[in-house]
N, C-alpha and C positions, 0 to 999 in steps of 0.2 A: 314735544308732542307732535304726533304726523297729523297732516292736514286731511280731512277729507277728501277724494277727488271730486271735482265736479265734471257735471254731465258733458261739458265740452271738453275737458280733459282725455276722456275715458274714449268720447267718439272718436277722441285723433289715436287714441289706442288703440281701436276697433278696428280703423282705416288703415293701420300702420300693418295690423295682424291679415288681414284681408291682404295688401298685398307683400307682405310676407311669405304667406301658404300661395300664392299664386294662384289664388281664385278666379284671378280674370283671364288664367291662362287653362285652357284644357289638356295638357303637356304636365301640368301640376298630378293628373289622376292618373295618368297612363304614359309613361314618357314614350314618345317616338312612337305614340298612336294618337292620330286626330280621332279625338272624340272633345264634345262640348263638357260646361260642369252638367247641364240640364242633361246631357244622354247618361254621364257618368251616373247622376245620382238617381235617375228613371230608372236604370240598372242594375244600381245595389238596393234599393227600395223592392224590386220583382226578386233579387235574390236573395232578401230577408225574408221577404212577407209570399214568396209564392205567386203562383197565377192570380191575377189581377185585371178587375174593370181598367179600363183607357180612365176614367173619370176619379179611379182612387190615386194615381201618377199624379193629375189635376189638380184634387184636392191636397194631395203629400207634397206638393212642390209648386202649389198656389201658383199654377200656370190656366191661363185661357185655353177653352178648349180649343181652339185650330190652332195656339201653339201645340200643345199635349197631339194634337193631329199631325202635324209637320212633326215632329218629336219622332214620334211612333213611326212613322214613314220613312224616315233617315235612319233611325235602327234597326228596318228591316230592309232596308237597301245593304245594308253592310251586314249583313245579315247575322245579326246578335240576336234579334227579337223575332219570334212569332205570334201571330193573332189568331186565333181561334174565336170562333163561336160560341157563347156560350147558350153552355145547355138549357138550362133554367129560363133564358128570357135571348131569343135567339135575334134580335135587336141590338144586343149586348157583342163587343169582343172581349176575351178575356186573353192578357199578355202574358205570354213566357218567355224565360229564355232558349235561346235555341242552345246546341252546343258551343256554338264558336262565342254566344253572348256569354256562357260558362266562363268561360276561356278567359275571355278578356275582364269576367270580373274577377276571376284568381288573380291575374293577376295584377289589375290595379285596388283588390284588396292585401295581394301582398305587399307592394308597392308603399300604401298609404301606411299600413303597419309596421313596415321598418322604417317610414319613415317620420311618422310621428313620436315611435321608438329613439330615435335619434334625436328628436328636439326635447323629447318631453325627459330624456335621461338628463338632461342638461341642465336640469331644474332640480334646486332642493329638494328634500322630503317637506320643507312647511311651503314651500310655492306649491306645487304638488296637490298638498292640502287644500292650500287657500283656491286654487283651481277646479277641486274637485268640490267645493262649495257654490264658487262666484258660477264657473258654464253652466248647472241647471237653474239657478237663479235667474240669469241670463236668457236664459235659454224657453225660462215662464216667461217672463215679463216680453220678449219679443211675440209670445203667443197671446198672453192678455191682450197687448197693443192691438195686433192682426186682428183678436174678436170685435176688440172693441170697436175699433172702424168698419168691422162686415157689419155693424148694428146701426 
C-alpha cells in the first residue's frame, strides 16, 4: 500500500521543481535575453489580458506598488512596454505592449511551449492525469493561503 505524502515531502518536491524549471533564472523565459521572471510574467499577463491598469500587474503578480513602478520603468527602458493614459480616469496609466514587447513574447511564448512540450512528453498518460488534477488543486489552495493571510 503507498504511503501518503506528507507536506515536508511534497515542499522538498516543490523546491526540487522550482529549480528545475529555473525560476530563479530569467534565461529560463527567454534564453540569451536578460529579462527578470517578474518582466517575463508582467508581459504575458498584458498579452493575455490586453491593455491594463499598472495596479492589475500588482494585483496579478502580488507585487508592491514601487516594485510594479520600477517593473514598468525597466520595460519601457527596453522598450517592450508602453503607458498610456487612460481615458476614463486620466490618473490612471493603462500598459501595452509595444511591438518589440510582441516580439519578445512570441517568442518566449514559444520558447516555454516547446519547452514544456519536451518535459511534459516525457510523462505517462496517468502522470499526465494525475497532473492535470494535482496543479489546479495546487494552484487553489496557494490562493486560499494568499486570501487567507490578506484577512
Amino acid at each position: 500500500m503507498r504511503q501518503e505524502p506528507t507536506p515536508d515531502g511534497l515542499e522538498a518536491l516543490l523546491m526540487e521543481l522550482v529549480i528545475e524549471m529555473g525560476l530563479q533564472r530569467g534565461d529560463a523565459l527567454v534564453p540569451d535575453l536578460a529579462m527578470t521572471l517578474s518582466e517575463g510574467l508582467a508581459l504575458l499577463e498584458i498579452w493575455h489580458t490586453g491593455p491594463v491598469p499598472q495596479q492589475h500587474i500588482a494585483d496579478r503578480l502580488r507585487l508592491e506598488k514601487s516594485s510594479v513602478s520600477r517593473l514598468v520603468a525597466g520595460l519601457e527602458r527596453k522598450g517592450w512596454l508602453v503607458r498610456e493614459r487612460d481615458q476614463a480616469n486620466r490618473r490612471y496609466y493603462r500598459l501595452m505592449l509595444s511591438d518589440a514587447g510582441r516580439a519578445v513574447v512570441t517568442r518566449m511564448s514559444t520558447h516555454l511551449h516547446e519547452r514544456h512540450g519536451q518535459v511534459l512528453t516525457r510523462l505517462s498518460g496517468t502522470e499526465r492525469s494525475a497532473l492535470a488534477v494535482a496543479l489546479p488543486a495546487l494552484t487553489r489552495a496557494l490562493r486560499e493561503t494568499t486570501a487567507a493571510a490578506a484577512t
